[in-house]
N, CA, C, O and CB atoms as a CASP TS submission, in Angstrom:
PFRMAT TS
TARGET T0000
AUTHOR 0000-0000-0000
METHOD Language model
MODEL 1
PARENT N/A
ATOM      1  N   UNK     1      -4.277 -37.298 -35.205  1.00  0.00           N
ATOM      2  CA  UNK     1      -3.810 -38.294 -34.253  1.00  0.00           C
ATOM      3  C   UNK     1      -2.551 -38.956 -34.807  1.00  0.00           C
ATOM      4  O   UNK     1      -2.481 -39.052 -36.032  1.00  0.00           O
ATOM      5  CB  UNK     1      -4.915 -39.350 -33.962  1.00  0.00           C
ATOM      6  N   UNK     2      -1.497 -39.450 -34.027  1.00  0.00           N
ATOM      7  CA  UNK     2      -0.039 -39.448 -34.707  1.00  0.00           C
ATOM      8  C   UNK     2       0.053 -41.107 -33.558  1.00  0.00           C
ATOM      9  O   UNK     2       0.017 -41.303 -32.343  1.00  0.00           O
ATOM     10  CB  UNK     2       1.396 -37.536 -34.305  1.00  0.00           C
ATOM     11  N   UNK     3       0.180 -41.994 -34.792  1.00  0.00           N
ATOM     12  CA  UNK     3       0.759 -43.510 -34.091  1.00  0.00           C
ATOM     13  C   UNK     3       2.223 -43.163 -33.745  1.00  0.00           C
ATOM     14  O   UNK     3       2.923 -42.268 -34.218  1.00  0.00           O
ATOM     15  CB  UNK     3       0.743 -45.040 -35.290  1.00  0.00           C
ATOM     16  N   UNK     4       2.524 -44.105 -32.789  1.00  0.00           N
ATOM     17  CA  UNK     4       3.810 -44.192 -32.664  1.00  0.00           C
ATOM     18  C   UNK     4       3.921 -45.687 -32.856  1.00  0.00           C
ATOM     19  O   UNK     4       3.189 -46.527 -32.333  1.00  0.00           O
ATOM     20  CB  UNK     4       4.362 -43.586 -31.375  1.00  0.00           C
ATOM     21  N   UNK     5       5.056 -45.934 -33.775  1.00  0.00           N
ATOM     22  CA  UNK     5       5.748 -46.975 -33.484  1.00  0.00           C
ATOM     23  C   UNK     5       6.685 -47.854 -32.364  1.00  0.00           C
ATOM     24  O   UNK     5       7.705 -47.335 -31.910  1.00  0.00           O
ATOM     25  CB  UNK     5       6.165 -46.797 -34.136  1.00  0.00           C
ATOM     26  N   UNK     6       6.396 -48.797 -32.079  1.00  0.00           N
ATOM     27  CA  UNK     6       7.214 -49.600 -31.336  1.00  0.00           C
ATOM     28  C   UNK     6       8.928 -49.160 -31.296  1.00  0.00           C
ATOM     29  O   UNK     6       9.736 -49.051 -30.374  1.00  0.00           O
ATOM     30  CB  UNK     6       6.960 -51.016 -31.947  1.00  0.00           C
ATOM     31  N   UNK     7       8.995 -49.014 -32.464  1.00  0.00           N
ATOM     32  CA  UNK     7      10.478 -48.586 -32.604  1.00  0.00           C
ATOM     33  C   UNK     7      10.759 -46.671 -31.854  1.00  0.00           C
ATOM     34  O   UNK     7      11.773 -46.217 -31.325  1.00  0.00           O
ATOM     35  CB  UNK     7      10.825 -48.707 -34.675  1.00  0.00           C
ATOM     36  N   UNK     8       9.578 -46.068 -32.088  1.00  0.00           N
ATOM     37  CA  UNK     8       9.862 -44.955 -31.220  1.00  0.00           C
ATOM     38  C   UNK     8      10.068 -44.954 -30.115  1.00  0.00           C
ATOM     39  O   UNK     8      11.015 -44.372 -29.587  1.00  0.00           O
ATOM     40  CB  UNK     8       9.196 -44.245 -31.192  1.00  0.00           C
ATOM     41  N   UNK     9       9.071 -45.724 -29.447  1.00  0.00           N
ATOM     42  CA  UNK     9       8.879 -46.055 -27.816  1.00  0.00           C
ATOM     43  C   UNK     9       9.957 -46.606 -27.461  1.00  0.00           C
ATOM     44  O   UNK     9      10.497 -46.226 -26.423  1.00  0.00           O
ATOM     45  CB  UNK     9       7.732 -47.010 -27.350  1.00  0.00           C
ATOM     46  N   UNK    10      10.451 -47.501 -28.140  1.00  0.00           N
ATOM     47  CA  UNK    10      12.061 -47.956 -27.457  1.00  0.00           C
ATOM     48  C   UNK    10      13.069 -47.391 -27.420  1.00  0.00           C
ATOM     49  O   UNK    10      13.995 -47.777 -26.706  1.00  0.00           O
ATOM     50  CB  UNK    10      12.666 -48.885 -27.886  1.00  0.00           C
ATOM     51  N   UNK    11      13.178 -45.632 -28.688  1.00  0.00           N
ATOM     52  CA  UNK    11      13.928 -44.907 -28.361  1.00  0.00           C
ATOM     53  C   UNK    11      14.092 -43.505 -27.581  1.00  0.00           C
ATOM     54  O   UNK    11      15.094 -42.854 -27.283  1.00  0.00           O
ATOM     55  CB  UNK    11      14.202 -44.944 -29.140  1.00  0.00           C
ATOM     56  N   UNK    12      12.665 -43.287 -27.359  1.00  0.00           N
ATOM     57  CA  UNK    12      12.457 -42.496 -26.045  1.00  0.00           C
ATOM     58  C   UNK    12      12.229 -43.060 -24.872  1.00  0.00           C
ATOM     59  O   UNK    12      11.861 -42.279 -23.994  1.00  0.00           O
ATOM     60  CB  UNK    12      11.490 -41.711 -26.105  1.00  0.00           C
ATOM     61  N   UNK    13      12.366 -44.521 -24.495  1.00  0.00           N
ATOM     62  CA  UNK    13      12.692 -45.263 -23.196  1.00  0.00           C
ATOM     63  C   UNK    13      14.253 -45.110 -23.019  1.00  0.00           C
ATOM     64  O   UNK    13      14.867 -44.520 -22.131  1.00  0.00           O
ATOM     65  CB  UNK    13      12.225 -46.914 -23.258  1.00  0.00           C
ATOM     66  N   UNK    14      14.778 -45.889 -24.243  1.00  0.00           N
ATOM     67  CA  UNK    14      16.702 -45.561 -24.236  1.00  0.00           C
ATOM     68  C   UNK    14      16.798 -44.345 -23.377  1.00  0.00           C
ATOM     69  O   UNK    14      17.121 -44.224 -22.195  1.00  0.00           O
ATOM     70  CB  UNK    14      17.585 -45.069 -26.041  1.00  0.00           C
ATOM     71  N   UNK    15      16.423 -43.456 -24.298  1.00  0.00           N
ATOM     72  CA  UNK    15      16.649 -41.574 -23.925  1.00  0.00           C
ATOM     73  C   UNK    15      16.846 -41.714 -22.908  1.00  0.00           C
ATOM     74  O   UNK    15      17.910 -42.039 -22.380  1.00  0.00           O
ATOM     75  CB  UNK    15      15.524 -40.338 -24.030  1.00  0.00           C
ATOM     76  N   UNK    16      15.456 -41.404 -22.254  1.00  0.00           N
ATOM     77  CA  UNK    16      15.063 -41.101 -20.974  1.00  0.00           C
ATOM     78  C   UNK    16      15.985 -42.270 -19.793  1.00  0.00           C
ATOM     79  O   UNK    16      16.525 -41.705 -18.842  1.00  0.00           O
ATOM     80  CB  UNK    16      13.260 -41.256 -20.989  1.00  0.00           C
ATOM     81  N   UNK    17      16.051 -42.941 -19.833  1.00  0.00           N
ATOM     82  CA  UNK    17      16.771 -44.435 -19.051  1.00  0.00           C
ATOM     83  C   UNK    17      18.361 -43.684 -19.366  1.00  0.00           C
ATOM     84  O   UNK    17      18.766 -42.941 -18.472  1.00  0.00           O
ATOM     85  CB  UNK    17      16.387 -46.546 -20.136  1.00  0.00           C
ATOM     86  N   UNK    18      18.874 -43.788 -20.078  1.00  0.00           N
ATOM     87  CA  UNK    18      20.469 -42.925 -20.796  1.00  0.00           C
ATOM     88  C   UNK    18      20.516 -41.278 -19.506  1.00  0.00           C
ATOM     89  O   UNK    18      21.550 -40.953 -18.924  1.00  0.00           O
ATOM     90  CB  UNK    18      20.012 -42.107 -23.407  1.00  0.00           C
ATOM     91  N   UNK    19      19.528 -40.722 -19.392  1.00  0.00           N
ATOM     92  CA  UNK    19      19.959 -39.096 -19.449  1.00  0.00           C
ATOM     93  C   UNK    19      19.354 -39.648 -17.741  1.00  0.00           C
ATOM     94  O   UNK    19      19.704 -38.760 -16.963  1.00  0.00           O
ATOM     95  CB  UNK    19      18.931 -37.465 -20.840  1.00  0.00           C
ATOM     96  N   UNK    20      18.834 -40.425 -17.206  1.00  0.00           N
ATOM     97  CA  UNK    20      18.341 -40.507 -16.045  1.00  0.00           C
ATOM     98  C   UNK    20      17.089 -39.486 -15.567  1.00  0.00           C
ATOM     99  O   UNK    20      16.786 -39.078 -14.446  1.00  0.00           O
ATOM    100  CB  UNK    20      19.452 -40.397 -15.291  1.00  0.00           C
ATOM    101  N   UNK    21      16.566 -39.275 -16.724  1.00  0.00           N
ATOM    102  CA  UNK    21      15.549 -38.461 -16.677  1.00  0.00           C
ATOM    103  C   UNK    21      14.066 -39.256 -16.056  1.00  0.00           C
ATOM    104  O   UNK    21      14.072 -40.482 -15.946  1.00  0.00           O
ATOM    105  CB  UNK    21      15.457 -37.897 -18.159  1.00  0.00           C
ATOM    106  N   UNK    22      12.825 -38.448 -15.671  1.00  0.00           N
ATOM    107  CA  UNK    22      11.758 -39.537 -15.376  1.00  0.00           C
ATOM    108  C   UNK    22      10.827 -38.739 -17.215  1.00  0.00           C
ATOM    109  O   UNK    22      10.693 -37.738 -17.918  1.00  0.00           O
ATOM    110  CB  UNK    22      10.625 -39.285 -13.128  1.00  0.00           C
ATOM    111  N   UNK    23      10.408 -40.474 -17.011  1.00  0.00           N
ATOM    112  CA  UNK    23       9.271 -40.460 -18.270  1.00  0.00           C
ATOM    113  C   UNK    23       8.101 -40.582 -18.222  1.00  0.00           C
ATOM    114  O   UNK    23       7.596 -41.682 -17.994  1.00  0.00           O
ATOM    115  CB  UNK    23       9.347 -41.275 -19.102  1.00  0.00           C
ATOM    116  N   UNK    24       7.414 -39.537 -18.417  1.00  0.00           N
ATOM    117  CA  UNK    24       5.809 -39.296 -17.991  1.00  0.00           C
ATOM    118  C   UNK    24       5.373 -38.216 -18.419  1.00  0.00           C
ATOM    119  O   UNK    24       5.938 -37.712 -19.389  1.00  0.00           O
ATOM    120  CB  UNK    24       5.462 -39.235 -16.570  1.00  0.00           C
ATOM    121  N   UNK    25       4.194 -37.532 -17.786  1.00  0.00           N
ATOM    122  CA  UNK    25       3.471 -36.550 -18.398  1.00  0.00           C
ATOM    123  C   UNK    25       4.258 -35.287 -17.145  1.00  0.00           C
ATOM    124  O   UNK    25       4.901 -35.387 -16.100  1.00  0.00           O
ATOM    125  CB  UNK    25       1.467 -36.921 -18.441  1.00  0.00           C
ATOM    126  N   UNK    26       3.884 -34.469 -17.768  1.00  0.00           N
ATOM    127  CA  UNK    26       4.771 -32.684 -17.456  1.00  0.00           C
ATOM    128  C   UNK    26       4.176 -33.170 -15.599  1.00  0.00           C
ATOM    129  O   UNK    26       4.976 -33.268 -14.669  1.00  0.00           O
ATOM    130  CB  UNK    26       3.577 -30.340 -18.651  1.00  0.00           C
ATOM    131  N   UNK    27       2.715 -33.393 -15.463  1.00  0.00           N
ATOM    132  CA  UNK    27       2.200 -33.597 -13.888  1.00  0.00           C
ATOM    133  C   UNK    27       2.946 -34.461 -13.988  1.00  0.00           C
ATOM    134  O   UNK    27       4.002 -33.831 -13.923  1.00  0.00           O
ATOM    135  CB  UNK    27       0.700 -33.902 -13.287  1.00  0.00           C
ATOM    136  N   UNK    28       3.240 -35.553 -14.112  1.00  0.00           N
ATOM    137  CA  UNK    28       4.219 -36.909 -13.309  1.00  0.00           C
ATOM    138  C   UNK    28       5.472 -36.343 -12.513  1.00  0.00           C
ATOM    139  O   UNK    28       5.696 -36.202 -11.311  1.00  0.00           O
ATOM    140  CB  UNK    28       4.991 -38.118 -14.596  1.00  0.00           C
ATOM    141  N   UNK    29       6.395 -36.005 -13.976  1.00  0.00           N
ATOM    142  CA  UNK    29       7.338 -35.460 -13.725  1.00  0.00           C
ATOM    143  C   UNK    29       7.553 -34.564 -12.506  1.00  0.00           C
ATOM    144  O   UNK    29       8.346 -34.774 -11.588  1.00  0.00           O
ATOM    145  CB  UNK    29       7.500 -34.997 -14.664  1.00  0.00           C
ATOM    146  N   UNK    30       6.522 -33.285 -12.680  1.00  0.00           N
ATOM    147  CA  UNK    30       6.574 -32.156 -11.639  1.00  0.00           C
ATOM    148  C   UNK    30       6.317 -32.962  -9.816  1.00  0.00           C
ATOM    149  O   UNK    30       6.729 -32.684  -8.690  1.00  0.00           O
ATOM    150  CB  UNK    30       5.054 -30.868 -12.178  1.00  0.00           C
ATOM    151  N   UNK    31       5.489 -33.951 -10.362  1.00  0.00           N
ATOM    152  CA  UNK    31       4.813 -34.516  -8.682  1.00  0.00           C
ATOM    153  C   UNK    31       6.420 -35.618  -8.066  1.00  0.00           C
ATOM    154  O   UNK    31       6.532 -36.081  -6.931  1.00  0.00           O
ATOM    155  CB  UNK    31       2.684 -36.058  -9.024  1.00  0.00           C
ATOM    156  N   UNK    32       7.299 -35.754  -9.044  1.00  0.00           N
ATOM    157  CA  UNK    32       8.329 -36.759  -8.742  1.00  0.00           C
ATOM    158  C   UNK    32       9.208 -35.908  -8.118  1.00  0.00           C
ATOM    159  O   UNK    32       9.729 -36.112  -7.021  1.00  0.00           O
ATOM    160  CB  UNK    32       8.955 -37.570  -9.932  1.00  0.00           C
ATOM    161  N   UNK    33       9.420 -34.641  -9.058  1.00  0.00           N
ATOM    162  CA  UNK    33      11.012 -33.551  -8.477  1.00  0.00           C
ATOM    163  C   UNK    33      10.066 -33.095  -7.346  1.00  0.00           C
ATOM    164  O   UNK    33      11.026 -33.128  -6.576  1.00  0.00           O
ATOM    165  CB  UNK    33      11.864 -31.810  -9.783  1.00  0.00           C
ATOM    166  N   UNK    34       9.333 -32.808  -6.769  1.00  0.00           N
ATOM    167  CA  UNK    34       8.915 -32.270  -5.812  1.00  0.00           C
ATOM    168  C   UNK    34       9.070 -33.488  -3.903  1.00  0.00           C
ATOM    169  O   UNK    34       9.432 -33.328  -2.737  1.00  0.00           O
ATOM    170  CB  UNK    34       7.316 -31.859  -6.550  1.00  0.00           C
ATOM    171  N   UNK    35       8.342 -34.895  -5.064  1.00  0.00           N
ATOM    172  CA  UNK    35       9.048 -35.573  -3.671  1.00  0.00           C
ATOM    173  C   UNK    35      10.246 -36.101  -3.871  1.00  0.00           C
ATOM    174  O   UNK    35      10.883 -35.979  -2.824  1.00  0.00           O
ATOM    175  CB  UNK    35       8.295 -36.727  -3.027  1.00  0.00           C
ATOM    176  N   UNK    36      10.768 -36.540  -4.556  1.00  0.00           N
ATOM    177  CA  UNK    36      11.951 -36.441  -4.664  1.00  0.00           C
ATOM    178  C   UNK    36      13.312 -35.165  -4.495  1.00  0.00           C
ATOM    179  O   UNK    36      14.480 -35.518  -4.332  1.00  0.00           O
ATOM    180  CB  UNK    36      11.796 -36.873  -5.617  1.00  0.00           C
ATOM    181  N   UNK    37      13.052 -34.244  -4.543  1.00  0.00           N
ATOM    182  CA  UNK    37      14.055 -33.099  -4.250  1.00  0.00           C
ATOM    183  C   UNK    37      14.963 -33.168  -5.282  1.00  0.00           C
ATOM    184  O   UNK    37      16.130 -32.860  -5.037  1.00  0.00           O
ATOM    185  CB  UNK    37      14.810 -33.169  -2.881  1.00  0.00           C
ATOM    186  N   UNK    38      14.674 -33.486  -6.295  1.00  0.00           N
ATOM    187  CA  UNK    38      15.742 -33.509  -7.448  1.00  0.00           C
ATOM    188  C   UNK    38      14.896 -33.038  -8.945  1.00  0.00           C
ATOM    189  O   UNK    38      13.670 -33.103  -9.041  1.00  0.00           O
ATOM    190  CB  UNK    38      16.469 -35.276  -7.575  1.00  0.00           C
ATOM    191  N   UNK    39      15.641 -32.649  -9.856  1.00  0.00           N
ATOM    192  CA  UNK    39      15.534 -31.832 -10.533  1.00  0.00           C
ATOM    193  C   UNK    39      15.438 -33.229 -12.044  1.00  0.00           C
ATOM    194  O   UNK    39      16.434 -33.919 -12.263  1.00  0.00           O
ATOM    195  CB  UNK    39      16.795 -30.557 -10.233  1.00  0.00           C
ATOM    196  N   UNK    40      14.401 -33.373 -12.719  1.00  0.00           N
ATOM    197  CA  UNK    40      14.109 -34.169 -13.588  1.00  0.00           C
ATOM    198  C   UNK    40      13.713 -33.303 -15.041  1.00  0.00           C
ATOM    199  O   UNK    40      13.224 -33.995 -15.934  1.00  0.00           O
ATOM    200  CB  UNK    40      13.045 -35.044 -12.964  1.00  0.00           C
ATOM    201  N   UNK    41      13.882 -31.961 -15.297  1.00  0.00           N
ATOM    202  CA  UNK    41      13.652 -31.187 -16.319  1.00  0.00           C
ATOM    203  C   UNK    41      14.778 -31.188 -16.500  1.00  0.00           C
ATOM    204  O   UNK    41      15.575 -31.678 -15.700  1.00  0.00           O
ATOM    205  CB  UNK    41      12.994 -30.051 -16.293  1.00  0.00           C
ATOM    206  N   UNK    42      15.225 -30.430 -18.011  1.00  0.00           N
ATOM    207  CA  UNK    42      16.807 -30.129 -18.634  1.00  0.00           C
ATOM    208  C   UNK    42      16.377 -28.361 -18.328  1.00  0.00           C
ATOM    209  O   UNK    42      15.330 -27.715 -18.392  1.00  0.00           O
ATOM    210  CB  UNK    42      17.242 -30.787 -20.858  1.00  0.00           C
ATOM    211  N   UNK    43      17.834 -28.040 -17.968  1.00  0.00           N
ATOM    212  CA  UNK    43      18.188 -26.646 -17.965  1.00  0.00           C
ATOM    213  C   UNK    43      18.821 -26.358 -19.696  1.00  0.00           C
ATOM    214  O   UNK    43      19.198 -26.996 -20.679  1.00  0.00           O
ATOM    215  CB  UNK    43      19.455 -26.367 -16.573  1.00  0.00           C
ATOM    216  N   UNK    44      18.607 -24.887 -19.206  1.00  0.00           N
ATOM    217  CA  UNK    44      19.580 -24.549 -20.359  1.00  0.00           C
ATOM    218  C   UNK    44      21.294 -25.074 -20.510  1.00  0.00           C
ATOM    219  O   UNK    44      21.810 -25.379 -19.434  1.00  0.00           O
ATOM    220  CB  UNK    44      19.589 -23.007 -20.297  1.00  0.00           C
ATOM    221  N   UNK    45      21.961 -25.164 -21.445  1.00  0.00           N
ATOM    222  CA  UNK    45      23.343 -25.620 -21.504  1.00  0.00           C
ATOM    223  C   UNK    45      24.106 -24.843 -21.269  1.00  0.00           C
ATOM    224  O   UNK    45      23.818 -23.717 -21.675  1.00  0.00           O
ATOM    225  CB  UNK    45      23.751 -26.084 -22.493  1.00  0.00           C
ATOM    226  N   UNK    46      25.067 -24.955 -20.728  1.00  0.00           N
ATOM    227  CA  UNK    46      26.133 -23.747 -20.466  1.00  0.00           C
ATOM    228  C   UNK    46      26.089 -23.325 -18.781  1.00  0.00           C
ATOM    229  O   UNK    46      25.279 -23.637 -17.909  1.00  0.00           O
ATOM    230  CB  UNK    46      25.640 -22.237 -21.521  1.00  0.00           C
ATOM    231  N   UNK    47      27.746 -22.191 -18.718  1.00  0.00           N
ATOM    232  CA  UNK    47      27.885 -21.112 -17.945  1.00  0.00           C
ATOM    233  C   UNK    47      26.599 -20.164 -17.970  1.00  0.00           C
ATOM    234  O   UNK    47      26.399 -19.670 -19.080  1.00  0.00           O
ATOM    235  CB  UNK    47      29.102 -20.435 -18.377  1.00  0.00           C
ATOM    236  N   UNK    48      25.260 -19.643 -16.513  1.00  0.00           N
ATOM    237  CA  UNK    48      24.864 -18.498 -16.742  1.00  0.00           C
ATOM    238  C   UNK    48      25.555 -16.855 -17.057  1.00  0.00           C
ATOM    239  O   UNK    48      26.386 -16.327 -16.318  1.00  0.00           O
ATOM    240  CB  UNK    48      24.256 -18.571 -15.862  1.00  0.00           C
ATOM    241  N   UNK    49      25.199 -16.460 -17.853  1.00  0.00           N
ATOM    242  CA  UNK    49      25.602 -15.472 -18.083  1.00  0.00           C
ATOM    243  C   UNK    49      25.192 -14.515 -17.216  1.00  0.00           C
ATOM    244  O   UNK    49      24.191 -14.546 -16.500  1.00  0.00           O
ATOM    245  CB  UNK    49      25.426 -15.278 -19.142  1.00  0.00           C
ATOM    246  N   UNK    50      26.646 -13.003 -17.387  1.00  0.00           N
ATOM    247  CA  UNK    50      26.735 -12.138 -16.325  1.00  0.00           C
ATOM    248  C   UNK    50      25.072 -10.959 -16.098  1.00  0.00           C
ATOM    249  O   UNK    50      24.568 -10.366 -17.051  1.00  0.00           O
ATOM    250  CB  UNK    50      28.299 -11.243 -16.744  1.00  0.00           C
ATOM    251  N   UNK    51      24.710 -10.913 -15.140  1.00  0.00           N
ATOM    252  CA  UNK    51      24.028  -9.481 -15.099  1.00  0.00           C
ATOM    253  C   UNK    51      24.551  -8.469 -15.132  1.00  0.00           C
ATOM    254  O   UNK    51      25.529  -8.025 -14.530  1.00  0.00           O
ATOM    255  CB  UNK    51      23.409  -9.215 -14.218  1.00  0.00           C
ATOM    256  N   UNK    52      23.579  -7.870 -16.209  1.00  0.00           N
ATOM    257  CA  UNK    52      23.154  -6.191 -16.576  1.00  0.00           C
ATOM    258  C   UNK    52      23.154  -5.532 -14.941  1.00  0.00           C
ATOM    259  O   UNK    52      23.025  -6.032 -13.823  1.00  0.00           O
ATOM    260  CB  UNK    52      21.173  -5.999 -17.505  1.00  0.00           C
ATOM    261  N   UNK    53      23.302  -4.579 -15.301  1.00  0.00           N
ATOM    262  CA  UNK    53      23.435  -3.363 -13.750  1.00  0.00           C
ATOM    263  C   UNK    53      22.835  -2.237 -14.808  1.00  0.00           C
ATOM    264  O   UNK    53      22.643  -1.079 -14.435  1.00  0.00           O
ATOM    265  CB  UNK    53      25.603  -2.821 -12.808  1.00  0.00           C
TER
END
């Protein structure tokens, strides 16, 4: 079992509040982008790359 400190919690509130992300559990999240229509996970970074043929 892993405490968190006060001082963590205030920097994964920053985070999340900073990147406009939602903060909750994987179900929160998923039940928010769904009514919401917006996308609250991180993609990969970058240009997708070209397809193989």
């Amino acid at each position: 079992m892993s405490l968190r400190t006060l001082e963590d919690e205030m920097k994964e509130i920053k985070y999340f509040t900073t990147t406009g992300r939602a903060l909750g559990s994987e179900q929160f999240v998923g039940e928010m982008e769904q009514k919401l229509q917006r996308r609250f996970t991180l993609k990969s970074p970058g240009r997708p790359g070209k397809k193989k043929e």
